[in-house]
OpenMM code with the backbone's topology and positions (N, CA, C; nanometers):
from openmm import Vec3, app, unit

residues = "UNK UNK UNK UNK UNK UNK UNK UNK UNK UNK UNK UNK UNK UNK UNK UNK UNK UNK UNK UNK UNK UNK UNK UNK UNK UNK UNK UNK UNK UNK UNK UNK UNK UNK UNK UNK UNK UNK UNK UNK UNK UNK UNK UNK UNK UNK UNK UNK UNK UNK UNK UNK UNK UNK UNK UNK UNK UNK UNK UNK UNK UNK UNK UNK UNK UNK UNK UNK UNK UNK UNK UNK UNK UNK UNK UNK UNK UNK UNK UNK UNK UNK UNK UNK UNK UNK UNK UNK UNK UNK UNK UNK UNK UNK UNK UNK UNK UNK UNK UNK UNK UNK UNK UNK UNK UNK UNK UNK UNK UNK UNK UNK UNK UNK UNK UNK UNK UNK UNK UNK UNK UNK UNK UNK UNK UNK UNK UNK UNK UNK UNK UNK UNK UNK UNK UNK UNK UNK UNK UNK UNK UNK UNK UNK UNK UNK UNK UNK UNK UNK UNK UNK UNK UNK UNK UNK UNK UNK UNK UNK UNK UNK UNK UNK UNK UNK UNK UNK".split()
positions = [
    Vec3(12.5355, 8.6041, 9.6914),
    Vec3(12.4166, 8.6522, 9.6251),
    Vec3(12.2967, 8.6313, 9.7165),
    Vec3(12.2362, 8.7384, 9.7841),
    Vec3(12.0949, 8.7214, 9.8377),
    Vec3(11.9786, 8.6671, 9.7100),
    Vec3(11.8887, 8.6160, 9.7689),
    Vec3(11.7721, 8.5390, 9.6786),
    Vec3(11.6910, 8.6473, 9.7876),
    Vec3(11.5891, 8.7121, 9.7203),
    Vec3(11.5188, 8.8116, 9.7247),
    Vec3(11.3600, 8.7077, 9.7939),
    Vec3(11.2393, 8.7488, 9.8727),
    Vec3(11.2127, 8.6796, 9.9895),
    Vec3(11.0643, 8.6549, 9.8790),
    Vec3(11.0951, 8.8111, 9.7572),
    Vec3(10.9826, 8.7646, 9.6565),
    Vec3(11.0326, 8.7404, 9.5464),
    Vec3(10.9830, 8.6146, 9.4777),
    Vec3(11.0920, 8.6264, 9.3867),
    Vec3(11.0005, 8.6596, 9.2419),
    Vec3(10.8593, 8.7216, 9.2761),
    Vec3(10.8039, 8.7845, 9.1409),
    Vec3(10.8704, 8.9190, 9.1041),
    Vec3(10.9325, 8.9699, 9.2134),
    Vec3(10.9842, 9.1196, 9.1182),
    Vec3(11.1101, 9.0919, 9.0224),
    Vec3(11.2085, 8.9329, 9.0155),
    Vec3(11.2567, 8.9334, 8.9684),
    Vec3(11.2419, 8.8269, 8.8174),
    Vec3(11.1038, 8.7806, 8.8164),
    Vec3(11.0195, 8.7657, 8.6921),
    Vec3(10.9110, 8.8681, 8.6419),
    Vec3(10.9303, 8.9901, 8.6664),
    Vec3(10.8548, 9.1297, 8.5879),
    Vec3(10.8981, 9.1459, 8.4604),
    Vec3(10.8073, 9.1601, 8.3954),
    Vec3(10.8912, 9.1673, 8.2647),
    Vec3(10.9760, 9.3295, 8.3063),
    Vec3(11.0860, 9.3058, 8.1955),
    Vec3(11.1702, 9.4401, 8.2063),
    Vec3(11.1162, 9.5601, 8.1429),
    Vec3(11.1210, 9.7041, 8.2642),
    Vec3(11.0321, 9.7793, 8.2278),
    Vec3(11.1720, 9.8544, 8.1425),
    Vec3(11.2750, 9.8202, 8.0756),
    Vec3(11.4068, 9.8921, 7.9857),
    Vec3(11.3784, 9.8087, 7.8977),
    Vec3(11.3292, 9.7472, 7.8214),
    Vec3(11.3160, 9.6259, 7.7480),
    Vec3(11.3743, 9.7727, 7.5945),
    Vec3(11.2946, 9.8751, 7.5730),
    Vec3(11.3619, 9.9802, 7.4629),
    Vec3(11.5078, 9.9668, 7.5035),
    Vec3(11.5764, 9.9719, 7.5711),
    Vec3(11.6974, 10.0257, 7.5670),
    Vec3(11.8014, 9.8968, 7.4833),
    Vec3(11.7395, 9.7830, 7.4851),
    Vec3(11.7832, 9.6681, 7.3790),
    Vec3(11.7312, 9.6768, 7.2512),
    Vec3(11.6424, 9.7669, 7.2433),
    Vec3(11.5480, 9.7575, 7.1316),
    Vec3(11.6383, 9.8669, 7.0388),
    Vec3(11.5982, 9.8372, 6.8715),
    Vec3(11.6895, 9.9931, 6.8339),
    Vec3(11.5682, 10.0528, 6.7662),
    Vec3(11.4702, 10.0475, 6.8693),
    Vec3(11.4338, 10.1463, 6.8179),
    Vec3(11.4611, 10.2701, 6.9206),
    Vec3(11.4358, 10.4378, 6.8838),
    Vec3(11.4875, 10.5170, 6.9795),
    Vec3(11.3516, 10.5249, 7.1141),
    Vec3(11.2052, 10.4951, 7.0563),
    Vec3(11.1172, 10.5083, 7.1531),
    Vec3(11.1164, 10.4262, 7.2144),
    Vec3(11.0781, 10.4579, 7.2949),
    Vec3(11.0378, 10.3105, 7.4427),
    Vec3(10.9084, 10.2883, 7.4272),
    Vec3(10.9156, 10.1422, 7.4710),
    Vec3(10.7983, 10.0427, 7.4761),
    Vec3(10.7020, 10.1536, 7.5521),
    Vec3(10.5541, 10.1149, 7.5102),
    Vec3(10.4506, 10.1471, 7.5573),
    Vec3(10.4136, 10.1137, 7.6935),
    Vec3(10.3646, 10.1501, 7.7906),
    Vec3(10.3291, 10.0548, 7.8662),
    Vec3(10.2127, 9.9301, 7.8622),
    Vec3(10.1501, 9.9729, 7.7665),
    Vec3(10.0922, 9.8560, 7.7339),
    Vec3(10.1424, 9.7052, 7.7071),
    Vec3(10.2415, 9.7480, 7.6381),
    Vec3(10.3497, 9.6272, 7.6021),
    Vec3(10.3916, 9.5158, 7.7149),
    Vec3(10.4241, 9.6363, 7.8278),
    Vec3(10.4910, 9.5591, 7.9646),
    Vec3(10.3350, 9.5101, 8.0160),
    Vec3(10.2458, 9.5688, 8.0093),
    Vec3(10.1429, 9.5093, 8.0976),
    Vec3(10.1091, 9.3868, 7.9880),
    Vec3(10.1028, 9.3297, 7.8739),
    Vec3(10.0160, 9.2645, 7.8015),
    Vec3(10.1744, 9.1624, 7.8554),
    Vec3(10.3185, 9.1509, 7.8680),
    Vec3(10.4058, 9.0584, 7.8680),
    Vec3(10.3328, 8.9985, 8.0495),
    Vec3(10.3246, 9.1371, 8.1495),
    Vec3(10.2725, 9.0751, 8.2817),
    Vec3(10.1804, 8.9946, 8.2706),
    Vec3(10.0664, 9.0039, 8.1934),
    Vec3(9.9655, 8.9339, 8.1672),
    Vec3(10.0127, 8.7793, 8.1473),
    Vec3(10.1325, 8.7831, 8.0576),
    Vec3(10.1046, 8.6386, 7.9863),
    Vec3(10.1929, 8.5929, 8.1575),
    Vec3(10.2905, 8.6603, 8.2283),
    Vec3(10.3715, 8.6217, 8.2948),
    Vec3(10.2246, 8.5540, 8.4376),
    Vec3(10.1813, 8.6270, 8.4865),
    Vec3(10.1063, 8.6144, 8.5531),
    Vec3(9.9624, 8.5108, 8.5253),
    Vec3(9.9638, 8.4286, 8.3746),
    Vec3(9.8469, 8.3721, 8.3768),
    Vec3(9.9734, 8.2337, 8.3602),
    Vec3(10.0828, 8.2547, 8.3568),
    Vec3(10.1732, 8.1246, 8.3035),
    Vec3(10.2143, 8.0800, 8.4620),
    Vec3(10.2775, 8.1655, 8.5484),
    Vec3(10.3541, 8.1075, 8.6890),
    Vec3(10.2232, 8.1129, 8.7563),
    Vec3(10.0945, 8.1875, 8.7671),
    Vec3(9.9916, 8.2042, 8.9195),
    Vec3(9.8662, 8.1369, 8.8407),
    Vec3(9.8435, 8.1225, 8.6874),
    Vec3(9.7416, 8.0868, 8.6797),
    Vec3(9.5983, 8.1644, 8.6921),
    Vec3(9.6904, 8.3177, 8.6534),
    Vec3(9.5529, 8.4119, 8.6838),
    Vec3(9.4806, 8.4286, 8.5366),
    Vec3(9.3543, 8.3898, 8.4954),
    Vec3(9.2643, 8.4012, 8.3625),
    Vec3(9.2604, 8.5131, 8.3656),
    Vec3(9.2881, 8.5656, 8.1891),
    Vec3(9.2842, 8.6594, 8.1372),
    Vec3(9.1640, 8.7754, 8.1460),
    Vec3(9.0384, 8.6932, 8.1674),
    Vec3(8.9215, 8.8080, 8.2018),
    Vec3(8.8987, 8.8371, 8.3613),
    Vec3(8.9823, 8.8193, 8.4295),
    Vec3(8.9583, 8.8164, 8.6232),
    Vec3(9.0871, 8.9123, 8.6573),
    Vec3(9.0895, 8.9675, 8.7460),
    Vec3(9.1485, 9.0166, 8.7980),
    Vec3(9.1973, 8.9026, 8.9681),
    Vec3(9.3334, 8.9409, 9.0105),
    Vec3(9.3955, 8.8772, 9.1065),
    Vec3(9.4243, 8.9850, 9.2361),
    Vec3(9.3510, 8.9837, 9.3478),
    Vec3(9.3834, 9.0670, 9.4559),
    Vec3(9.4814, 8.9700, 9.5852),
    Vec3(9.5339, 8.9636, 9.6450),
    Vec3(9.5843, 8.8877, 9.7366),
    Vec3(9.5990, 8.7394, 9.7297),
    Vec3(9.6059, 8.6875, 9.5954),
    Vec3(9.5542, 8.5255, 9.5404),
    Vec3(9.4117, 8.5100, 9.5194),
    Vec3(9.3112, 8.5894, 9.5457),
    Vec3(9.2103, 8.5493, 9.5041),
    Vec3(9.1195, 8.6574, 9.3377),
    Vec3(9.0408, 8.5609, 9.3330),
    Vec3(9.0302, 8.6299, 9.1713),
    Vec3(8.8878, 8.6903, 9.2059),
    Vec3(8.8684, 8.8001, 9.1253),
    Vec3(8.7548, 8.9030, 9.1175),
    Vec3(8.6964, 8.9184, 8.9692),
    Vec3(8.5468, 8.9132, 8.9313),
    Vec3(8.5346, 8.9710, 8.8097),
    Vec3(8.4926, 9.0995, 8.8361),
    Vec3(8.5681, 9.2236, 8.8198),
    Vec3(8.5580, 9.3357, 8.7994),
    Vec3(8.4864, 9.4142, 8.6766),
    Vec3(8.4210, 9.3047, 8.5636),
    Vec3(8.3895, 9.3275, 8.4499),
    Vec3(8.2895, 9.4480, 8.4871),
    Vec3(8.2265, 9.4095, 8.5546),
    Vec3(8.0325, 9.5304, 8.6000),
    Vec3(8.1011, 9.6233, 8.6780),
    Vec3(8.1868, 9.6599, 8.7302),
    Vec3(8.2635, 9.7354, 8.8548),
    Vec3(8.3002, 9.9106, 8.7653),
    Vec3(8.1891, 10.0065, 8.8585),
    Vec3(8.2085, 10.1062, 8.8275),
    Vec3(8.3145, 10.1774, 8.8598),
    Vec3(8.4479, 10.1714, 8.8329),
    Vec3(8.5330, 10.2076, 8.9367),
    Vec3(8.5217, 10.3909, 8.9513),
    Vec3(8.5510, 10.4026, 9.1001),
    Vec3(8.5939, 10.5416, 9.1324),
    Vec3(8.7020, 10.6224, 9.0253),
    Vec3(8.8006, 10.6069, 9.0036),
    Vec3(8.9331, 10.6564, 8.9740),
    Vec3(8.9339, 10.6124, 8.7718),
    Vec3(8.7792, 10.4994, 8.7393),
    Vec3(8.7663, 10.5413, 8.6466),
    Vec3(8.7979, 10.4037, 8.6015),
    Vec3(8.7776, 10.3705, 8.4575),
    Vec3(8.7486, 10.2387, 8.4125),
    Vec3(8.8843, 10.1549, 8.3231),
    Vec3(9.0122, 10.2893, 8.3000),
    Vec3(9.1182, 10.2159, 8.3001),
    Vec3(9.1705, 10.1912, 8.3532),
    Vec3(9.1378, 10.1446, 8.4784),
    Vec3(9.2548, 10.0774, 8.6011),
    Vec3(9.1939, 9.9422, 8.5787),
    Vec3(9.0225, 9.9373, 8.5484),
    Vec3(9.0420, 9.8006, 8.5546),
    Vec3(9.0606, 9.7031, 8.4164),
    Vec3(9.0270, 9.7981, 8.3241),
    Vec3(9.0622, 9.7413, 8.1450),
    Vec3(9.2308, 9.7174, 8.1748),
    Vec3(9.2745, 9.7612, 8.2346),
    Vec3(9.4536, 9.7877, 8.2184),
    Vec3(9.5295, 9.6939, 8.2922),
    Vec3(9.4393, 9.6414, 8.4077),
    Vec3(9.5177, 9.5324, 8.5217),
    Vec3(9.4264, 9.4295, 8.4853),
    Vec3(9.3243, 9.4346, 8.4151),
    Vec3(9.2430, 9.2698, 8.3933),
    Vec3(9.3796, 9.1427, 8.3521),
    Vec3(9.3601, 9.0479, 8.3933),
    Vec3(9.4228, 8.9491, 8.3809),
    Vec3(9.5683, 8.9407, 8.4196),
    Vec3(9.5723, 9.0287, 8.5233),
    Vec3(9.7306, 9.0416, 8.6190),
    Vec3(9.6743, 8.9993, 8.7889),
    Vec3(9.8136, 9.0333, 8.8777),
    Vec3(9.7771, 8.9957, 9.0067),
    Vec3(9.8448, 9.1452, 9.0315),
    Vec3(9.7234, 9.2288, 9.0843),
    Vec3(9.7152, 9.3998, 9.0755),
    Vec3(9.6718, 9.4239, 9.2011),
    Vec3(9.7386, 9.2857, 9.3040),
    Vec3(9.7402, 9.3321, 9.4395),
    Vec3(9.8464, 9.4772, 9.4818),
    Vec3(9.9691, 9.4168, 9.3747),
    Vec3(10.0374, 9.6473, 9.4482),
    Vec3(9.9583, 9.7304, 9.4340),
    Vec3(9.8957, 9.7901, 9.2585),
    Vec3(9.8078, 9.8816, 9.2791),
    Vec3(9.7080, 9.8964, 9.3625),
    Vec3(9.6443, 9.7600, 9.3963),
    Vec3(9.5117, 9.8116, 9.4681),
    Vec3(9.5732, 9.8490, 9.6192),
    Vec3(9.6873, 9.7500, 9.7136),
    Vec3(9.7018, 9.8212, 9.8227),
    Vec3(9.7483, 9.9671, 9.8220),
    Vec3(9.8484, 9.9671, 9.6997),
    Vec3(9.8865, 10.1473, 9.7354),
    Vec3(9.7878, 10.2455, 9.6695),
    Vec3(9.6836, 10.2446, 9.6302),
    Vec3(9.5818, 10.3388, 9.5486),
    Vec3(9.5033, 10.3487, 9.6814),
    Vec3(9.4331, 10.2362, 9.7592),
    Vec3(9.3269, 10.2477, 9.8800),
    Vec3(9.3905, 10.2534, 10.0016),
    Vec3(9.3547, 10.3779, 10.0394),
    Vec3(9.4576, 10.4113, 10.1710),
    Vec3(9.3321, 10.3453, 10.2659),
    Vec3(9.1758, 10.3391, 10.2558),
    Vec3(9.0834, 10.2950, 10.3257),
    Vec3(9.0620, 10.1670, 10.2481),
    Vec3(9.1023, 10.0811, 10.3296),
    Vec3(9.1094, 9.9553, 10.2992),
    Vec3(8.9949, 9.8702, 10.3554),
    Vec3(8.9472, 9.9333, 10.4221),
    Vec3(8.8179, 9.7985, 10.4867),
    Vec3(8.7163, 9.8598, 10.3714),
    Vec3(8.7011, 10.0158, 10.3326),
    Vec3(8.6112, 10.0570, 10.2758),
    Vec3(8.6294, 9.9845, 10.0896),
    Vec3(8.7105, 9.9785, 10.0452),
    Vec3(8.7911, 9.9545, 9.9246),
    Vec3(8.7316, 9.7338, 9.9415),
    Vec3(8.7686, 9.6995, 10.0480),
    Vec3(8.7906, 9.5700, 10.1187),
    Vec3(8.6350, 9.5173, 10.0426),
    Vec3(8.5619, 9.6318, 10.1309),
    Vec3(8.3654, 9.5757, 10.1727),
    Vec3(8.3522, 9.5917, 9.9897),
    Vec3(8.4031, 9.6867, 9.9193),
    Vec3(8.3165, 9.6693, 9.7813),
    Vec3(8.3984, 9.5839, 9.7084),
    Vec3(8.4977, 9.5277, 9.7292),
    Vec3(8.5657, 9.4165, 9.6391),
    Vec3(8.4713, 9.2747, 9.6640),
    Vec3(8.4701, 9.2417, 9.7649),
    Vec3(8.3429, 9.1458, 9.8084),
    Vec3(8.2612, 9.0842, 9.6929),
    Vec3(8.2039, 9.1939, 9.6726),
    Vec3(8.0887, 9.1854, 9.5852),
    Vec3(8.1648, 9.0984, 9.4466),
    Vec3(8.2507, 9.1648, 9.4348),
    Vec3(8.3048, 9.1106, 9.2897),
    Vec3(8.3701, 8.9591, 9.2689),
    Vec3(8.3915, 8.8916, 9.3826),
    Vec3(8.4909, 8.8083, 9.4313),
    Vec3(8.4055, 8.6653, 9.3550),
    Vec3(8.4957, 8.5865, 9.2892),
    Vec3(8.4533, 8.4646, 9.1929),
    Vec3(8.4451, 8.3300, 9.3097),
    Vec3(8.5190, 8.3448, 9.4552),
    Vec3(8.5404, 8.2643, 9.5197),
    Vec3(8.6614, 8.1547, 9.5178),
    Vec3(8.7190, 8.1871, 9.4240),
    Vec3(8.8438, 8.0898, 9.3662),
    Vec3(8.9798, 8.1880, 9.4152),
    Vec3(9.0618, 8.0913, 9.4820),
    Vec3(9.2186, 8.1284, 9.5044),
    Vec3(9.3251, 8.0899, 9.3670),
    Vec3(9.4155, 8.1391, 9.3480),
    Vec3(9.5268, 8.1146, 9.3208),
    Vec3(9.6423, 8.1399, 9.3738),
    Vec3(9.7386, 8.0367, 9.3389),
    Vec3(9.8996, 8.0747, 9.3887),
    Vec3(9.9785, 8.1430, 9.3490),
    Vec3(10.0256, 8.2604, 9.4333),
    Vec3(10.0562, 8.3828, 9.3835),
    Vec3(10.1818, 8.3901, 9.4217),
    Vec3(10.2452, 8.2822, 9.4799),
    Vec3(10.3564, 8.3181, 9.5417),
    Vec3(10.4848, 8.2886, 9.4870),
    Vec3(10.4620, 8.2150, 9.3332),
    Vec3(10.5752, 8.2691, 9.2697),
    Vec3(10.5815, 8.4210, 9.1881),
    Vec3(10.5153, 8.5149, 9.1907),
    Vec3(10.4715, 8.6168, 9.1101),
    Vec3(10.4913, 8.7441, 9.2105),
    Vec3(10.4976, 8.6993, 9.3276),
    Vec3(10.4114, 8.8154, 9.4334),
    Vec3(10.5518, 8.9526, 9.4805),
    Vec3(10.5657, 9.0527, 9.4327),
    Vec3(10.6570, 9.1443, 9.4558),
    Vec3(10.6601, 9.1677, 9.5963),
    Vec3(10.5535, 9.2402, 9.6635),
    Vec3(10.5814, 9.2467, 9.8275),
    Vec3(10.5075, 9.1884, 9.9027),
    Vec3(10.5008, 9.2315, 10.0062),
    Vec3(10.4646, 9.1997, 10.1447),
    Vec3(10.3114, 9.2638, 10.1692),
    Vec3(10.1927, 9.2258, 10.1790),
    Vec3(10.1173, 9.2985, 10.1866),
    Vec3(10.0324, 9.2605, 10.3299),
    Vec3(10.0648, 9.2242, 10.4014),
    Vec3(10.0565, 9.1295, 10.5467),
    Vec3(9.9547, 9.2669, 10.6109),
    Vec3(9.8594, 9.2517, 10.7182),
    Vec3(9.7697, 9.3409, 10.7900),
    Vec3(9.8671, 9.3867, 10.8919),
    Vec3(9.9712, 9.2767, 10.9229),
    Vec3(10.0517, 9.3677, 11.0472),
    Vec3(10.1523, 9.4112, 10.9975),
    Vec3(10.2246, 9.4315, 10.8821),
    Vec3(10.3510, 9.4491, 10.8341),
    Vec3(10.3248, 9.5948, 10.8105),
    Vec3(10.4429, 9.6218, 10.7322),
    Vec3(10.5113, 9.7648, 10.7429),
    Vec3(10.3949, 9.8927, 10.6636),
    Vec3(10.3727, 9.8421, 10.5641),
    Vec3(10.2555, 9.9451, 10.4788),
    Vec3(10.1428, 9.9341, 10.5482),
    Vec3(10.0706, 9.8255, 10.5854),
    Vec3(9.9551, 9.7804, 10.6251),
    Vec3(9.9357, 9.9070, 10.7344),
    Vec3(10.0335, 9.9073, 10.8463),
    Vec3(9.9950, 9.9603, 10.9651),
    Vec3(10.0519, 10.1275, 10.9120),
    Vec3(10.1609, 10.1925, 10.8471),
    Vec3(10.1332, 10.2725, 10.8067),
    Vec3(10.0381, 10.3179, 10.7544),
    Vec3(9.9353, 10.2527, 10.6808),
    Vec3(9.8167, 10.3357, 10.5925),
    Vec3(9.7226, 10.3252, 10.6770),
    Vec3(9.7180, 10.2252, 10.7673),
    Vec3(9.6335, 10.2614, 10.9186),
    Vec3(9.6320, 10.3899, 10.9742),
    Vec3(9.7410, 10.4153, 11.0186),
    Vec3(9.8155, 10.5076, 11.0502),
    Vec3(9.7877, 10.6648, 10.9885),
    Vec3(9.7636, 10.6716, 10.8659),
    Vec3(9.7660, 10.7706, 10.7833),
    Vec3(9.6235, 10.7760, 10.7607),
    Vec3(9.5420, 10.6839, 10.7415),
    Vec3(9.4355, 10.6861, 10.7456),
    Vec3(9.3413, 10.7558, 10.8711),
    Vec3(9.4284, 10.7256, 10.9911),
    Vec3(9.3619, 10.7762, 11.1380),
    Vec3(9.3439, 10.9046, 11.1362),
    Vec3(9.4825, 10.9363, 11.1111),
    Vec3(9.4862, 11.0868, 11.1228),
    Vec3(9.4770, 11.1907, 11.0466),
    Vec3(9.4705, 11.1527, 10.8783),
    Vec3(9.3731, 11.2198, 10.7587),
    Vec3(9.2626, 11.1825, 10.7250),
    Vec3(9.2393, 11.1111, 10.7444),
    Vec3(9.1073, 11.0354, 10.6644),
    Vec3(8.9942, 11.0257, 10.7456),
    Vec3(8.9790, 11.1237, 10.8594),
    Vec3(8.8617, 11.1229, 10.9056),
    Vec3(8.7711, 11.2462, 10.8911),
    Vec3(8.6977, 11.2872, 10.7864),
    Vec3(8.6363, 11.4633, 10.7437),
    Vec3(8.5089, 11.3945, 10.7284),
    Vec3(8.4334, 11.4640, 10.6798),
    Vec3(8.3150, 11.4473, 10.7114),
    Vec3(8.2324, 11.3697, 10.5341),
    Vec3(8.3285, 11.3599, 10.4285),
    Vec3(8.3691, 11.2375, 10.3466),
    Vec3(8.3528, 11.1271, 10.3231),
    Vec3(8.4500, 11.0781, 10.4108),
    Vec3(8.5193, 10.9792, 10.4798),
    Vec3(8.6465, 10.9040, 10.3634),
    Vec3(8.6714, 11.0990, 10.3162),
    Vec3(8.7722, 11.0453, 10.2295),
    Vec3(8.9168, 11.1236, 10.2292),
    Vec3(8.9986, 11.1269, 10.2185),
    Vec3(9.1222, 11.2076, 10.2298),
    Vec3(9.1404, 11.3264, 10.1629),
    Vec3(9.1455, 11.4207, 10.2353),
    Vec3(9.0795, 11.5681, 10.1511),
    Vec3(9.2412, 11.6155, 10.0654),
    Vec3(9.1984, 11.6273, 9.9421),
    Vec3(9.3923, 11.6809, 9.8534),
    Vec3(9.3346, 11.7679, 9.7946),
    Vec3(9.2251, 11.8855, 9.8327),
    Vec3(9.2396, 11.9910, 9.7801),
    Vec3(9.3521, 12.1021, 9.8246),
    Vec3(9.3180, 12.2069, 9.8739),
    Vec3(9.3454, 12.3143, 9.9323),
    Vec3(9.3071, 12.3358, 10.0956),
    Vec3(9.4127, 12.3545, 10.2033),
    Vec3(9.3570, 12.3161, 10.3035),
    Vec3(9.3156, 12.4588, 10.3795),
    Vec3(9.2555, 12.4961, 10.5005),
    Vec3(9.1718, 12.6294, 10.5192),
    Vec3(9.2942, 12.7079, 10.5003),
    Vec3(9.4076, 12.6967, 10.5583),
    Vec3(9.5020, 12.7768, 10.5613),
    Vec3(9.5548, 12.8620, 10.4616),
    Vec3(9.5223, 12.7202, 10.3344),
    Vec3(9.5790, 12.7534, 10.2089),
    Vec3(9.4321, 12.8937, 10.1334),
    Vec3(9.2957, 12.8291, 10.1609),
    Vec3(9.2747, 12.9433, 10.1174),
    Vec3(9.2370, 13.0301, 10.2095),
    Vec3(9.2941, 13.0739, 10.3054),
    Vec3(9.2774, 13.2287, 10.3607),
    Vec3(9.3821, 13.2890, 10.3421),
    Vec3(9.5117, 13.2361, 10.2885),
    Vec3(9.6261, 13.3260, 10.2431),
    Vec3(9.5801, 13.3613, 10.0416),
    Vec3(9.5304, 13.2849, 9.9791),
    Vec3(9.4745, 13.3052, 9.8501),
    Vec3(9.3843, 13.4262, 9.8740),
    Vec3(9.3170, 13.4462, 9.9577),
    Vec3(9.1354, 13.5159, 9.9994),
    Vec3(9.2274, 13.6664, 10.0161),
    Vec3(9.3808, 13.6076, 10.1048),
    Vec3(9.4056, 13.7633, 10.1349),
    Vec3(9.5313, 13.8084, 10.0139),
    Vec3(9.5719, 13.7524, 9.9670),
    Vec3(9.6760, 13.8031, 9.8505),
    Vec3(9.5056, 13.8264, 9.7252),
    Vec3(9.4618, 13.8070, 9.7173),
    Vec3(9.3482, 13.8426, 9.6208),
    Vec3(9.2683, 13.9841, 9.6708),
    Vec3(9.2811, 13.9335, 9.7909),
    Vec3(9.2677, 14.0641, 9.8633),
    Vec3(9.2932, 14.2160, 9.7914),
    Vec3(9.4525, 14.1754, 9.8472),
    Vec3(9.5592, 14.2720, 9.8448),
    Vec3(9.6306, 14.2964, 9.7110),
    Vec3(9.5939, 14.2611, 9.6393),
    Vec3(9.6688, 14.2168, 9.5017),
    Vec3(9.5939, 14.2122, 9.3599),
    Vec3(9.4874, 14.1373, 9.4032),
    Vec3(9.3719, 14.1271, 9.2433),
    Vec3(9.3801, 13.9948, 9.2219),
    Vec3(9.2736, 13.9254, 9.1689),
    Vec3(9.2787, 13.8056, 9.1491),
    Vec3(9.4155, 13.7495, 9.0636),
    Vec3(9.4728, 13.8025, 8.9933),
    Vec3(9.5483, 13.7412, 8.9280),
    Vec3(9.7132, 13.7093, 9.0267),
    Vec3(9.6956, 13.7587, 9.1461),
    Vec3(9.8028, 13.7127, 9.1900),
    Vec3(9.7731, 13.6339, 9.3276),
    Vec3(9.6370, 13.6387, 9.3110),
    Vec3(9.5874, 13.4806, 9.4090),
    Vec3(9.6425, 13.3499, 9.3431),
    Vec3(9.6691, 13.3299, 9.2038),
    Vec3(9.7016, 13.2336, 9.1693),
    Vec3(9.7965, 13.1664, 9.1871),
    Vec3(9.9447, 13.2505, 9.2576),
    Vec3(10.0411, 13.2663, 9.2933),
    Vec3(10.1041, 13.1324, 9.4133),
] * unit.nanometer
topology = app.Topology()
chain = topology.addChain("A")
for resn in residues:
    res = topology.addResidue(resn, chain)
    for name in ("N", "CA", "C"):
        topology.addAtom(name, app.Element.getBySymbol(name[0]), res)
């Protein structure tokens, strides 16, 4: 039997927890996040009104977020270091406004902690990486609209066709 190098992914609460249940719906996700909660304030010691980034705690309470104000009602009182590394592909930028929020207090995260989130390790230098070579427009944010290519073939099937099969 390997022993896994984190051993918080194997205290998550179970995201099948319905499939024991009789009832036919599945748990909410709320459910699993309010069990992480208690899991994460019982093994790391993270308080219920703070948020936990890399072991250290943040009050995010005043924090206008970008992406909107249930990411942070929804991860308050967890250690929501995965979401935040995989949501901020610009991490020094994401980095400089967490700052502000930071309570100054650590906790031990390392019975709780699912991966690896190291500056030289495997994601770290990928989103470097991805960051170099998308993430530089005039933004300074990663463009996921439509790229020129995409609309000068729209410009010319609308063209050629009528708007309704630009949509195409």
């Amino acid at each position: 039997m390997t022993v896994s190098k984190f051993p918080g992914r194997s205290a998550l609460p179970s995201q099948r927890a319905h499939l024991k249940s009789p009832s036919l719906l599945p748990e909410p996700s709320t459910a699993w996040l309010a069990d992480r909660r208690l899991r994460d304030e019982s093994l790391a010691g993270v308080p219920p009104h703070l948020h936990c980034i890399d072991a250290q705690l943040y009050d995010l309470s005043a924090m206008q977020h970008p992406g909107g104000q249930f990411w942070i009602e929804s991860t308050r009182g967890t250690d929501c270091s995965d979401a935040y590394h995989t949501h901020h592909i610009n991490s020094a930028r994401a980095a400089a406004l967490l700052k502000k929020f930071s309570v100054n207090k650590k906790v031990d995260t390392a019975s709780i902690r699912c991966f690896d989130w190291n500056e030289d390790g495997f994601y770290a230098t990928l989103r470097r990486k991805v960051w170099k070579e998308f993430g530089n427009n005039a933004s300074g944010r990663i463009a996921t609209g439509p790229t020129m290519a995409m609309q000068v073939r729209r410009a010319k099937r609308r063209k050629q066709c009528g708007p309704r099969a630009a949509r195409l």
